[in-house]
C-alpha positions, 0 to 999 in steps of 0.5 A: 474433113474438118477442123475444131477444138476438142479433147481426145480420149486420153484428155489432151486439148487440142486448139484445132486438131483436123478429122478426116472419115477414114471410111464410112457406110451409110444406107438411107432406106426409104418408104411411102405409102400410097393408098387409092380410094375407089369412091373417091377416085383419086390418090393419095400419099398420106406418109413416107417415112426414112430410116438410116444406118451409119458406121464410120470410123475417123482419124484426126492429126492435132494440127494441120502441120501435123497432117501436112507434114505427113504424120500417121494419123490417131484413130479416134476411139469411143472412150465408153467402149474402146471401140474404133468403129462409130455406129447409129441407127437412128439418125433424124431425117431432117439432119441426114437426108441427102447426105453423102457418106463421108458427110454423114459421119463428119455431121455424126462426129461433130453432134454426137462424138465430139460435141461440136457446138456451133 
């Protein structure tokens, strides 16, 4: 969960609307490659490597009063495509490795969706 400023999709402004990742699927698929040279008699590891896949979907109340008081939710939708679901596949590693699932759509949420800027 997290709280900011941001505008939703129909243009209202909110001073600190609160996000909560309502469910979230992130896979972190990795791969080295070791290579052994028989003249030299040693190994080595020259590259490993890490790709990810996220998809998420979020809500958010325009106030924590809001949220407290036991309001329902808005869904927050994607205004290109009116889609409430939020996918990347190409995430950079250095920004997700070692993330939870529900960090990872917050971290995505904030960069790419809503453009927090810190």
């Amino acid at each position: 969960m997290f709280t900011t400023a941001f505008t939703d999709p129909q243009g209202t402004a909110h001073e600190a609307a609160v996000f909560q990742v309502l469910r979230s699927e992130f896979s972190a698929n990795t791969s080295e490659t070791f290579t052994y040279s028989v003249d030299e008699g040693h190994g080595t590891t020259p590259a490993d490597s890490a790709n990810f896949s996220l998809n998420y979907r979020m809500a958010y109340w325009p106030t924590q009063e809001a949220k407290d008081s036991g309001s329902a939710p808005y869904i927050l939708i994607d205004p290109a495509t009116y889609s409430m679901d939020f996918a990347d596949y190409t995430l950079p590693v250095d920004v997700y490795k070692g993330l939870t699932a529900e960090q990872a759509a917050e971290e995505h949420c904030k960069r790419e969706v809503i453009k927090v800027v810190e």
